[in-house]
VOGU-3710 file (C-alpha; in Angstrom, 3 decimals, decimal comma):
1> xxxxxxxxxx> 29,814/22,004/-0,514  26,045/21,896/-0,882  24,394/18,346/0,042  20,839/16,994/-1,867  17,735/15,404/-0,301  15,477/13,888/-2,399  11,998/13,028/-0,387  10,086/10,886/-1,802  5,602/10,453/-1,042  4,911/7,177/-2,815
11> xxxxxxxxxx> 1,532/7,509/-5,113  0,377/11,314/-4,659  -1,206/13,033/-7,470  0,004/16,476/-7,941  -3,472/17,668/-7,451  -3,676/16,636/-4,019  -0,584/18,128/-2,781  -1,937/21,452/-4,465  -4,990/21,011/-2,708  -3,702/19,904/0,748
21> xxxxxxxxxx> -1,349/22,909/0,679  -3,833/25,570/-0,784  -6,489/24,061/2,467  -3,643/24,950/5,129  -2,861/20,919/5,736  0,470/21,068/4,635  1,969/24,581/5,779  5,694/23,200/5,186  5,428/22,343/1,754  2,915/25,501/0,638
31> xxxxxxxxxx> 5,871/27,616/2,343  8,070/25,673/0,321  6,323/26,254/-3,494  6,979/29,927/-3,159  10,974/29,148/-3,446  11,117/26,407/-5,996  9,379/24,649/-9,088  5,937/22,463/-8,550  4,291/20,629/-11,291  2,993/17,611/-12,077
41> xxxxxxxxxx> 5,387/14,716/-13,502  4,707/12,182/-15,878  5,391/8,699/-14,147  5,987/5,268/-15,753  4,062/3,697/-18,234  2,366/1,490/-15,895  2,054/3,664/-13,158  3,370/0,924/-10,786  6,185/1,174/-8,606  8,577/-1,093/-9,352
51> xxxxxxxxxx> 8,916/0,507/-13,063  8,714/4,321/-11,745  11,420/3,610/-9,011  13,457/1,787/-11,193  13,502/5,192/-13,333  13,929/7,669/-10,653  16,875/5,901/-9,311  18,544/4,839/-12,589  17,017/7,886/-14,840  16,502/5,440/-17,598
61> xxxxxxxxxx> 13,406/4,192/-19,530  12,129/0,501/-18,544  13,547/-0,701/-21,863  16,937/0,171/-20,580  16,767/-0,918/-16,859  14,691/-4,149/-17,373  11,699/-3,979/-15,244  7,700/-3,552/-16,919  6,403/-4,570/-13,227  6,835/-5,931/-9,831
71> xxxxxxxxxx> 6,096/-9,986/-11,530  7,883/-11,109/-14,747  7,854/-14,666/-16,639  11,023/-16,205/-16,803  12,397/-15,971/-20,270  11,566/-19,616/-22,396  9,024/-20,561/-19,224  5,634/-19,488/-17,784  6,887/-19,248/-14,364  6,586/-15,846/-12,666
81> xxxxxxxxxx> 9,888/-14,177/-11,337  9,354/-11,259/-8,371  11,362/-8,377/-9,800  14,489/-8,318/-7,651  17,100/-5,705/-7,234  20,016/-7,657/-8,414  18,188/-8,011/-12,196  18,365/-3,911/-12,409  19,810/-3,629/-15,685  21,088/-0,266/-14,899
91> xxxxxxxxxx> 22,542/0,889/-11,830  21,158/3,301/-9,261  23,180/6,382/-8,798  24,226/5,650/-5,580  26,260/2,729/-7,762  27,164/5,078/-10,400  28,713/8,142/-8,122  29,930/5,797/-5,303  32,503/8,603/-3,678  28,914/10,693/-2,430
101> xxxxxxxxxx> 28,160/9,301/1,441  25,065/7,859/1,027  21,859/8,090/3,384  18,580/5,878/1,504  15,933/4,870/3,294  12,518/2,791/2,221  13,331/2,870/-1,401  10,848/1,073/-3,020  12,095/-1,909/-5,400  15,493/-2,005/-4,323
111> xxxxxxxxxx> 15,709/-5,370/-2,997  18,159/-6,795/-1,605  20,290/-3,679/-0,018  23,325/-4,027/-1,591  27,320/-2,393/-1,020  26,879/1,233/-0,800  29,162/3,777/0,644  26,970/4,670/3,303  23,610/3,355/4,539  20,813/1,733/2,150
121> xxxxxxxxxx> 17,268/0,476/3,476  15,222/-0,933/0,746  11,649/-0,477/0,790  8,587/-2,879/-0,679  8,498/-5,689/-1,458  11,427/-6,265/1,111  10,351/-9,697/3,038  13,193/-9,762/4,830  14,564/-7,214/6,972  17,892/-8,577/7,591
131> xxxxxxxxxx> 18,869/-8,570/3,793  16,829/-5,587/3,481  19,967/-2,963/5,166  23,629/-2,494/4,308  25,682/-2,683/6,176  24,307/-6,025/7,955  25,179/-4,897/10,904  23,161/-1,926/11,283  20,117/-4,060/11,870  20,579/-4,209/15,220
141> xxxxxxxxxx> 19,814/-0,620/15,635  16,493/-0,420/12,986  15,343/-3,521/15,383  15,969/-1,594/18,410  13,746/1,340/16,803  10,985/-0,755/15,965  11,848/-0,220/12,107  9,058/-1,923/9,907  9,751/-2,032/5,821  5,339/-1,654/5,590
151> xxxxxxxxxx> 2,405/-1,642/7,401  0,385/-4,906/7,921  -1,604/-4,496/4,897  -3,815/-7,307/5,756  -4,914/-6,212/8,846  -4,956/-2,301/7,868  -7,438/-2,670/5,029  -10,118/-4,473/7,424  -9,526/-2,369/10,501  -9,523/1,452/9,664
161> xxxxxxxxxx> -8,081/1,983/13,212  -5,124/-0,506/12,568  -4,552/1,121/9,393  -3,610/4,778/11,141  -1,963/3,179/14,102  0,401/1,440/11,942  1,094/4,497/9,324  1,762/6,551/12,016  4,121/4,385/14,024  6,071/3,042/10,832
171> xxxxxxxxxx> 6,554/6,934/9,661  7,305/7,697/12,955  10,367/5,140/13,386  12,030/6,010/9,865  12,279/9,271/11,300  13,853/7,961/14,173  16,183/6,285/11,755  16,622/9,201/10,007  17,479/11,551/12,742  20,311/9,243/14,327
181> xxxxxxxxxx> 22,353/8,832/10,579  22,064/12,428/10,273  23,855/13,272/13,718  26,416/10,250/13,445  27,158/10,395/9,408  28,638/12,535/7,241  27,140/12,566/4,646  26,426/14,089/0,836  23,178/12,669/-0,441  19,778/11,315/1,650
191> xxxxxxxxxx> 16,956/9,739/0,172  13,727/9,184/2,377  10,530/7,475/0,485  7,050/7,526/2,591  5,003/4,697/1,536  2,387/4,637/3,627  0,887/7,930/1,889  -0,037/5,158/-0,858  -1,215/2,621/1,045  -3,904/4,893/2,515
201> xxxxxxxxxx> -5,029/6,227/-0,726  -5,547/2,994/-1,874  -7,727/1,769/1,178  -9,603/4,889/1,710  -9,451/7,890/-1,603  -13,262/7,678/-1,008  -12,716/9,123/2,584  -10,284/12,152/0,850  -13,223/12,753/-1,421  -16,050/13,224/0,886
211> xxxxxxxxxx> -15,608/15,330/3,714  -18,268/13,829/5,896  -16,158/10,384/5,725  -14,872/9,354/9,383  -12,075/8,650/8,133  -11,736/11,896/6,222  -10,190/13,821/9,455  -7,846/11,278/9,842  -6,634/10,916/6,254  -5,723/15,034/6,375
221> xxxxxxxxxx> -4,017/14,331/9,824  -1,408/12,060/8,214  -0,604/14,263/5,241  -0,010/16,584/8,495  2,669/14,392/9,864  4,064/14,314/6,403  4,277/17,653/5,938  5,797/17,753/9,809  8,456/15,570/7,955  8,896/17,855/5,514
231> xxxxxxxxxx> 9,709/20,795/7,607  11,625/18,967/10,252  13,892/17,838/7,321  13,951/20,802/5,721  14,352/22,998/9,250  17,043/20,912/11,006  18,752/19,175/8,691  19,548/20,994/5,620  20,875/24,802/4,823  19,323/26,730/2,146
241> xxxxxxxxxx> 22,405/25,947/-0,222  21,263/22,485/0,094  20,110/20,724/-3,117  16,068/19,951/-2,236  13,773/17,504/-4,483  10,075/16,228/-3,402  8,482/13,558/-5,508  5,959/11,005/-6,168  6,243/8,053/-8,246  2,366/8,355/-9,925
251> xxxxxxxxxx> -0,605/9,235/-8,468  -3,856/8,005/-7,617  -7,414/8,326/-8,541  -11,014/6,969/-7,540  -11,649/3,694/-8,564  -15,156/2,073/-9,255  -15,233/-0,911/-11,375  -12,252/-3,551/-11,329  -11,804/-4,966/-14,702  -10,134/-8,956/-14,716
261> xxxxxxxxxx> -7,935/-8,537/-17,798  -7,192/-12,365/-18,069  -10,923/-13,152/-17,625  -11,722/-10,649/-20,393  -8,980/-12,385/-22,565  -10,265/-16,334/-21,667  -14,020/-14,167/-22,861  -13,212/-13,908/-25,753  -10,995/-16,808/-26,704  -7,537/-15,167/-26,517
271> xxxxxxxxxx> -6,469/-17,394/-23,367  -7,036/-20,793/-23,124  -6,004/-22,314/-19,291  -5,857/-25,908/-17,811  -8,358/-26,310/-15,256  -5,467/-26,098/-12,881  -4,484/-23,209/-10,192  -1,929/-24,494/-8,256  0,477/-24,224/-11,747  -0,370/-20,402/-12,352
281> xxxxxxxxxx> 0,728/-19,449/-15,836  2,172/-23,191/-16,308  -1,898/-23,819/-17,052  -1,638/-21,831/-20,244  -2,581/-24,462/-22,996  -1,351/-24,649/-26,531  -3,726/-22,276/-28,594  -3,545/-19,430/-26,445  -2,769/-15,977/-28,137  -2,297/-13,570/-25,535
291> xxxxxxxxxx> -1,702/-13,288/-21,559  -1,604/-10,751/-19,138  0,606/-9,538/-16,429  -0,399/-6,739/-13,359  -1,966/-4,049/-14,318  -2,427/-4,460/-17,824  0,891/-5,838/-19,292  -0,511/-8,130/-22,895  1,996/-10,451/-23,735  1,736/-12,303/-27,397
301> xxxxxxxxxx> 2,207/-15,860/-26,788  4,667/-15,954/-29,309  5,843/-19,447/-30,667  9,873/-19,647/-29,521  9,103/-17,104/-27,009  6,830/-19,548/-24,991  7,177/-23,255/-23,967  3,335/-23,643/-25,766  4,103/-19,860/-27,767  1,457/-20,880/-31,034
311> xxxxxxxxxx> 1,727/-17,264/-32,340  3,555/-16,829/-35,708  5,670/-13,785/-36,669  3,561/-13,083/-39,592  0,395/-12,931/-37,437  1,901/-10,264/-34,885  0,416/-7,041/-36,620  -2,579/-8,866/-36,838  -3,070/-9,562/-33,650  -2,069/-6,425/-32,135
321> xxxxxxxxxx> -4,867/-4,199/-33,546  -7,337/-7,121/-32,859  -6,435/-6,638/-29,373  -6,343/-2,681/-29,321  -10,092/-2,824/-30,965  -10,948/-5,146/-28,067  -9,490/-2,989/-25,336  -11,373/0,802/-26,868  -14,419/-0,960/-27,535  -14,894/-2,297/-24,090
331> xxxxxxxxxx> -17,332/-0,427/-22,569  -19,036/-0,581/-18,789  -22,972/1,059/-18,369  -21,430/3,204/-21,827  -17,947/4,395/-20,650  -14,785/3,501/-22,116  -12,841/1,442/-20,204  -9,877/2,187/-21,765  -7,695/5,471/-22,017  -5,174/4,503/-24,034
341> xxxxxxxxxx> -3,466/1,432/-25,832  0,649/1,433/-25,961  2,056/-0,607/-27,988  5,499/-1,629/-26,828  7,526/0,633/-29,345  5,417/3,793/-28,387  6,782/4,149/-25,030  10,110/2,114/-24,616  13,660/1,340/-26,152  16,922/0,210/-25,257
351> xxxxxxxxxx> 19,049/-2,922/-25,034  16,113/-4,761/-23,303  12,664/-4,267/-25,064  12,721/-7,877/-26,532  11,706/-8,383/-23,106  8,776/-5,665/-22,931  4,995/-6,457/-23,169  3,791/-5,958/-26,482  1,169/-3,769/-24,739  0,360/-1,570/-22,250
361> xxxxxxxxxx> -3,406/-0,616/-21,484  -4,295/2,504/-19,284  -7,809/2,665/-17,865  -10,019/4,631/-17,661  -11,105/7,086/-14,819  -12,983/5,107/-12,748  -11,287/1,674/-14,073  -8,595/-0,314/-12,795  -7,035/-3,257/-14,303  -5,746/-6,444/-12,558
371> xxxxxxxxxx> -4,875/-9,435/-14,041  -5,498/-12,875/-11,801  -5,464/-15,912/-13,501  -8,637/-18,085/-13,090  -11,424/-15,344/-12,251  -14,884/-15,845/-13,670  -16,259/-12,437/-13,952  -14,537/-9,781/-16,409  -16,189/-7,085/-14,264  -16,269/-6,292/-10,917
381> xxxxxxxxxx> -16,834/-3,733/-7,680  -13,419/-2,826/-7,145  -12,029/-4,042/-4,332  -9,983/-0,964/-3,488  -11,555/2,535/-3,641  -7,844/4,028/-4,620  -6,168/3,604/-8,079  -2,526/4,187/-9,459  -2,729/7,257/-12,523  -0,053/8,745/-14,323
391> xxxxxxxxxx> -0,093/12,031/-12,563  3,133/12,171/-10,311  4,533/15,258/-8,785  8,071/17,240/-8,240  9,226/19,790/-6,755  12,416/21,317/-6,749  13,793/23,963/-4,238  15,605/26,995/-6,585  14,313/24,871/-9,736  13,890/27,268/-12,710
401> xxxxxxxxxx> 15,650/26,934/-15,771  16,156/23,489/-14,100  13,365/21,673/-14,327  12,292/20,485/-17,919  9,114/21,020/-19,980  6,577/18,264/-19,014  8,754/16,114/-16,954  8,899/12,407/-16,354  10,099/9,878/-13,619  13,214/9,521/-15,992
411> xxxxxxxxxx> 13,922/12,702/-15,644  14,905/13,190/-11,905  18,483/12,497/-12,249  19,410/14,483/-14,793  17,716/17,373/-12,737  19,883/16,623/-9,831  22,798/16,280/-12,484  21,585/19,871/-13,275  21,793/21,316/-9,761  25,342/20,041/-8,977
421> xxx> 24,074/17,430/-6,789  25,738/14,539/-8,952  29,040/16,371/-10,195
//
């Protein structure tokens, strides 16, 4: 019976894979293209990875599994909730098909590690390692590896140095992990995320861009280790009968000016706010029309929705297009800001859109979106040179006929549905 991998490289844009295997970086993988499907996939709408995790693993649209981000208000409050794995409305499909021996590793979102028949790992945001493995008791052996859920982001983005040291060594001890569950499991189905791949596209895309970076050397020497992953997994652990999948979640772009989304909205008298930090969204005042969540998640504050909700049903419609001409006309030095406006029924349904933002708002290339409460200036350097797009990737090993027309994050498990991988 065959078995299925899926390998996951958190935040790369199809175009750079192309590119790093058409340059030679990533001989595995270019060996790989010439026996299955590549092509870019369509990720979540935002591009974050909470949401496009949550669909990989569930193959369901946000408005069916529950999550719009990695932060969500508590419904009738203003206090944020951290997305959990426990409030998945959907299960994973290691839930779903629970006779398959499981192998997952440093998937993203999926925390706490709950019962599985087999091993789970959950990846970021995990801020505890000991709730972060089932069973409990294989922590002892991930501690005796030197197992790390993430770099140290902190110290990564200020020391360039740091930052390779510590996405070398963390890739380097999943494998570790990796290697001793495949020699003392039997299993059916492994699932291995790399999420360091995003963290250095975020720090240092600029360095990717121009050649005569410093760091440019060392950013194609880590997609070399990848790829090194790649083969070794494909080389020592699988047979060419064995179901194959590589993905990304979204991909990433260059970055120039940061636009502060709640700043913009207190600008222009959307969002009024008590002169108060230390409550967070508790300082939104009575009067306020509109809030928003990471990236660029606009939430009506609707009266009943909201302890000090002022909007009125009959003033939704309104409201909406006011705020979709005040995202397209937003300009910076004469470019758009703004790709796109969603609104909430363009992109998701299910059981749980009540819970949706009313909009979603994609930048622009060259724009990224946050959305602190209390900053001063709508505009700003960014801070990171790297920014999340829509542009995801797949591949699939013996994938034609397979893989759909213009695929999505939602669609992975139906394609390993498609391959037997599931049955």
């Amino acid at each position: 019976m065959s078995r299925t991998v899926i390998i996951g490289i958190d935040g790369v844009p199809y175009s750079l894979m192309k590119d790093l295997s058409d340059r030679g970086v990533m001989p595995n993988f270019k060996e790989l293209i010439k026996e299955g499907v590549f092509t870019r996939m369509r990720s979540s709408i935002p591009e974050i990875s909470s949401v496009s995790w949550s669909s990989i693993i569930t193959g369901k649209n946000p408005g069916e599994h529950g999550v719009y981000g990695f932060r969500d208000i508590i419904k009738g409050t203003y206090v944020v909730s951290f997305h959990d794995f426990r409030k998945l409305k959907a299960p994973a499909f290691w839930h779903v098909y629970n006779s398959k021996k499981y192998i997952l590793i440093n998937i993203p979102s999926t925390y706490p590690a709950q019962k599985v028949n087999g091993i789970h790992i959950s990846g970021f945001v995990s801020p505890d390692l000991a709730k972060a493995v089932y069973p409990p008791s294989f922590l002892k052996i991930l501690k005796k590896m030197d197992y790390r859920i993430d770099i140290d982001a902190d110290r990564s983005r200020r020391y360039k140095n740091v930052l390779f040291r510590e996405l070398f060594s963390t890739l380097d001890a999943r494998m570790k992990v990796f290697k001793y569950l495949n020699e003392r499991l039997d299993w059916d189905f492994a699932m291995f995320v790399i999420t360091g791949s995003d963290r250095l596209e975020h720090f240092l895309w600029d360095a990717y861009l121009d050649e005569n970076n410093e760091w440019h050397s060392p950013f194609l020497e880590f997609f070399k280790f990848v790829d090194d992953v790649i083969g070794y997994i494909v080389n020592n652990v699988m047979n060419e009968n064995d179901n194959l999948l590589i993905i990304s979640d979204h991909g990433m772009e260059f970055s120039k000016f940061e636009i502060n989304v709640n700043a913009l909205l207190v600008k222009e008298g959307y969002l009024v706010l008590k002169d108060d930090r230390r409550r967070g969204y508790n300082s939104i005042k009575y009067g306020s029309k509109a809030f928003a969540l990471e990236p660029c998640r606009i939430y009506l504050n609707r009266e009943g929705k909201y302890p000090r909700g002022c909007v009125k049903e009959n003033e939704v419609d309104g409201l909406i297009d006011e705020l979709v001409n005040l995202f397209y006309d937003l300009r910076v030095d004469g470019k758009r800001v703004v790709s796109k406006v969603y609104r909430k029924e363009e992109i998701y349904h299910g059981t749980y859109v009540d819970h949706a933002p009313d909009l979603v708002v994609v930048p622009a290339e060259g724009f990224s979106f946050n959305a602190r409460l209390f900053k001063e200036n709508v505009i700003e350097k960014s801070s990171l040179p790297g920014k999340h797009n829509e542009e995801a990737f797949l591949y699939v090993r013996n994938g034609e006929g397979v893989v759909p027309n213009d695929p999505s994050v939602e669609d992975v498990i139906s394609i390993v549905h498609e391959l037997g991988g599931l049955s």
